[in-house]
C-alpha positions in Angstrom: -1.3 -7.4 18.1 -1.5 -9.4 14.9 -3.7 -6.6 12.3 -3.3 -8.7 9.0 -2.3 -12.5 9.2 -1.6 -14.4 5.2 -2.0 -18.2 5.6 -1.0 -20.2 2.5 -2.3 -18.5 -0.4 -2.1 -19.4 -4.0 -3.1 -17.3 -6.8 -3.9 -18.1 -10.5 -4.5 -15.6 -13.5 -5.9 -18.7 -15.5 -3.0 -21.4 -15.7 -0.3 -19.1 -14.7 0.4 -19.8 -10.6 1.6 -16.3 -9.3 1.4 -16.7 -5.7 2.8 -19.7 -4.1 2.1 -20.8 -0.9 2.7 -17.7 0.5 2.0 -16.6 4.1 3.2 -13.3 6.1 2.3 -11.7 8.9 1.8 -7.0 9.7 1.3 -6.0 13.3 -0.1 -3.1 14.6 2.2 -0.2 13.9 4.7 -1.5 11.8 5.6 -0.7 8.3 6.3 -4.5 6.7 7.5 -4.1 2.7 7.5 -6.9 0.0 10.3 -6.5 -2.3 11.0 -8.2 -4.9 11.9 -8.4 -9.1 9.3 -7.7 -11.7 6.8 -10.5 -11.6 7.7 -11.8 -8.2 3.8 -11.4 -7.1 3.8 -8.4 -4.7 0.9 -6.7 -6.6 -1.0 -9.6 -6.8 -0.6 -10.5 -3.5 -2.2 -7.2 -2.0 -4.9 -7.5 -5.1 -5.6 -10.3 -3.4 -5.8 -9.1 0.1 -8.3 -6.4 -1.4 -10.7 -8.7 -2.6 -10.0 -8.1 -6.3 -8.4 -11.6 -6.6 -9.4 -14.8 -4.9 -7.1 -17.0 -3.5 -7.6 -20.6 -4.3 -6.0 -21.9 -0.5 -5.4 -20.5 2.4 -6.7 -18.1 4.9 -6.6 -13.7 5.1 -7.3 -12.6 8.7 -7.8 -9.3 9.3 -8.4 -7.5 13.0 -8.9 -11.5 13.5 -11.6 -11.8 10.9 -11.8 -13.7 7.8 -11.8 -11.9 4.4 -11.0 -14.2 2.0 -14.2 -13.9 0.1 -15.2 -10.5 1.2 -16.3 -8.0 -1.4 -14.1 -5.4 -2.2 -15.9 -2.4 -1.5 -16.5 -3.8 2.3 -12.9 -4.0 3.3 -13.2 -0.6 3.5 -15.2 -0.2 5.5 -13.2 -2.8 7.8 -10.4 -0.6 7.9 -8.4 -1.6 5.1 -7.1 1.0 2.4 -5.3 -0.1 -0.9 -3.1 2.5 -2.8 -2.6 0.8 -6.3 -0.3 0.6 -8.4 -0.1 3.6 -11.0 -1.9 5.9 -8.8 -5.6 5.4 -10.4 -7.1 8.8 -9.3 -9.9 10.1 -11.2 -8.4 12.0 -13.7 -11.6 14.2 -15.0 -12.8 14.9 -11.3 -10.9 17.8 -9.4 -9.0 17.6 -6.2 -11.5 17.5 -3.7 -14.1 15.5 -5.8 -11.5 12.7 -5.5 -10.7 13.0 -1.7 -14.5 13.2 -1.7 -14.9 9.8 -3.6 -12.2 8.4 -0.9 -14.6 8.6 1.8 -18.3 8.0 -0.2 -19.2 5.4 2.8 -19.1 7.5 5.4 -21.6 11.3 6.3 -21.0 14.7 5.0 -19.2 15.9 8.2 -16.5 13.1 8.5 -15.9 13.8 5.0 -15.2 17.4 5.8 -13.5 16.6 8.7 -11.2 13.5 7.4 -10.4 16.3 3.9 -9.2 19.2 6.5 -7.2 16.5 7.7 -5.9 15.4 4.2 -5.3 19.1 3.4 -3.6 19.5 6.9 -1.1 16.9 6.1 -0.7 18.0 2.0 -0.7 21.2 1.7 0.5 21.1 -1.8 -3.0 19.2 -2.5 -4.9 22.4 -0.3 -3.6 24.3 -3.0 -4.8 22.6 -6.1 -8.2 21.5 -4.3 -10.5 22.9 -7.4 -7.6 21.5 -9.9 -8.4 18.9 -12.4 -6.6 15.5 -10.9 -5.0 15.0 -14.0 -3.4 17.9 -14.6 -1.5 17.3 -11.5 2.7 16.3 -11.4 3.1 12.9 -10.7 3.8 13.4 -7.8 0.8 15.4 -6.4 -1.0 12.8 -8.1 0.9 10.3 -5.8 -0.2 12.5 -2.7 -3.7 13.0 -3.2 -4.1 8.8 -4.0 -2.5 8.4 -0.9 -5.1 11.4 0.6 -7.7 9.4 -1.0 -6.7 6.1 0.7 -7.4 8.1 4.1 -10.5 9.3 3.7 -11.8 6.3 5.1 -9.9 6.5 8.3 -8.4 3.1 7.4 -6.3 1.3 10.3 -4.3 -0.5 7.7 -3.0 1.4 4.4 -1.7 -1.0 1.4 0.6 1.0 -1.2 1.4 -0.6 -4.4 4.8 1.2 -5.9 4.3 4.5 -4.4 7.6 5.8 -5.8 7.3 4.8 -9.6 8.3 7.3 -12.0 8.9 9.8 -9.6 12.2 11.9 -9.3 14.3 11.2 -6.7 13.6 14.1 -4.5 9.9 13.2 -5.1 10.4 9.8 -3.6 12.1 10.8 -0.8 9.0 13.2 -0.4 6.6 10.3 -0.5 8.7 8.2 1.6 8.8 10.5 4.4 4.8 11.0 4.2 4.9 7.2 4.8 7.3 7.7 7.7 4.8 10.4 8.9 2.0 8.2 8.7 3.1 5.6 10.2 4.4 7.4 13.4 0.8 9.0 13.8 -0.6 5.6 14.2 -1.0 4.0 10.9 0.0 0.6 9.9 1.5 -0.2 6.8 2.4 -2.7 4.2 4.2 -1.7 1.7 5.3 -3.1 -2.0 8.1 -1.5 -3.3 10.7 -2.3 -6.3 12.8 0.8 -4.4 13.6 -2.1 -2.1 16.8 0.2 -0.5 14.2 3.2 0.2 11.5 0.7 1.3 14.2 -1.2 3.8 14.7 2.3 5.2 11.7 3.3 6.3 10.2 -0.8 6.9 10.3 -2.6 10.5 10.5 -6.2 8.5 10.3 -7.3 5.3 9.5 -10.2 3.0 11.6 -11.2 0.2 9.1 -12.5 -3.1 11.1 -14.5 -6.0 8.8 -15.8 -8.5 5.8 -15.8 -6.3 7.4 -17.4 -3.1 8.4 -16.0 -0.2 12.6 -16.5 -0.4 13.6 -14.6 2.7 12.3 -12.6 5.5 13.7 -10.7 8.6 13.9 -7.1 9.8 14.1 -4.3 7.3 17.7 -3.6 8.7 19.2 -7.2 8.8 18.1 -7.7 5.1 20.1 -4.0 4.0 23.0 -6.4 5.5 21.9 -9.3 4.0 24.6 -9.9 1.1 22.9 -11.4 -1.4 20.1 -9.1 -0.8 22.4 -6.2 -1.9 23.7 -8.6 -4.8 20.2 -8.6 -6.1 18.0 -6.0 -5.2 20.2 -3.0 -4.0 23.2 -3.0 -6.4 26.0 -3.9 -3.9 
């Protein structure tokens, strides 16, 4: 089943056309990663599938429903989670106040429920519950805004550069959660300069140079793909 369908977008900041004509499709179940340079428009793209940027053409179907123009805050609610770029937790609030935020649409006992959950999965984040959030290695900080993402039982989760500025034994980490969620029923899309790690773990990917789609295929033809090693993994 098609979950999230991209027909033909374009997207401006002012004169400057970052998205081009872009369209891609996830499926329920899969892991699908945009990869791409600096600039190529994978951040804007998923921006835009949140609802904090408009498209000016084009269609975003979700669970076979429109959201091009729908508020932000709603897609949520729809089932569609966004983990951006640079984390964005609430640095003041503790732990739990933040998992807590995560879920502030739904009752007191599915956010109790959904936080055991959390904790279940990240039990480095169980531990530093009554922490301040931004105290917290960059990596924990990378857990819990992923914890946060699920708080609202999403059936799509969008990460923005989960890995960046990590160590490498911290990205494998957070690589592996994604692995992990994905195999206990979420679906994923996935943006991603790590583009060998993200090619790993993806079932297909798109390849975005300066805000087109250039190339796209399974995860595991384009780790074959010769001028995708020439450019993006350093073969």
């Amino acid at each position: 089943m098609t979950m999230l369908k991209v027909e033909n977008i374009n997207v401006y900041y002012g004169t400057i056309h970052a998205v081009k004509n872009v369209s891609f499709d996830v499926s329920q179940g899969e892991i699908v990663t945009l990869i791409g340079a600096n600039g190529a428009g994978k951040s804007t793209i998923l921006k835009t599938l949140s609802g904090l940027l408009r498209s000016k053409t084009g269609k975003i179907s979700f669970l076979g429903n429109d959201i091009g123009s729908v508020e932000a805050y709603k897609l949520t609610q729809q089932g569609l989670s966004h983990v951006p770029e640079g984390r964005r937790i609430f640095q003041q609030l503790t732990v739990e106040e933040n998992l807590e935020m995560g879920g502030y649409m739904r009752s007191k006992d599915e956010i109790k429920k959904t936080i055991d959950d959390v904790y279940e999965r990240f039990p480095r984040i169980r531990e530093r519950k009554r922490q301040i959030a931004g105290t917290l290695s960059g990596g924990e900080q990378q857990m819990l805004a992923i914890g946060r993402s699920l708080m609202s039982r999403p059936r799509l989760v969008m990460m923005d550069e989960p890995s960046m500025g990590l160590a490498p034994v911290l990205v494998q980490q957070i690589f592996d959660i994604i692995k992990e969620l994905n195999e206990a029923g979420t679906t994923i899309l996935l943006v991603e300069q790590n583009a060998q790690m993200a090619l790993s773990v993806a079932n297909r990917a798109y390849v975005l140079e300066t805000g087109k789609v250039a190339l796209s295929s399974s995860a595991k033809e384009l780790l074959d793909n010769d001028e995708v090693k020439k450019a993006y993994l350093g073969g």
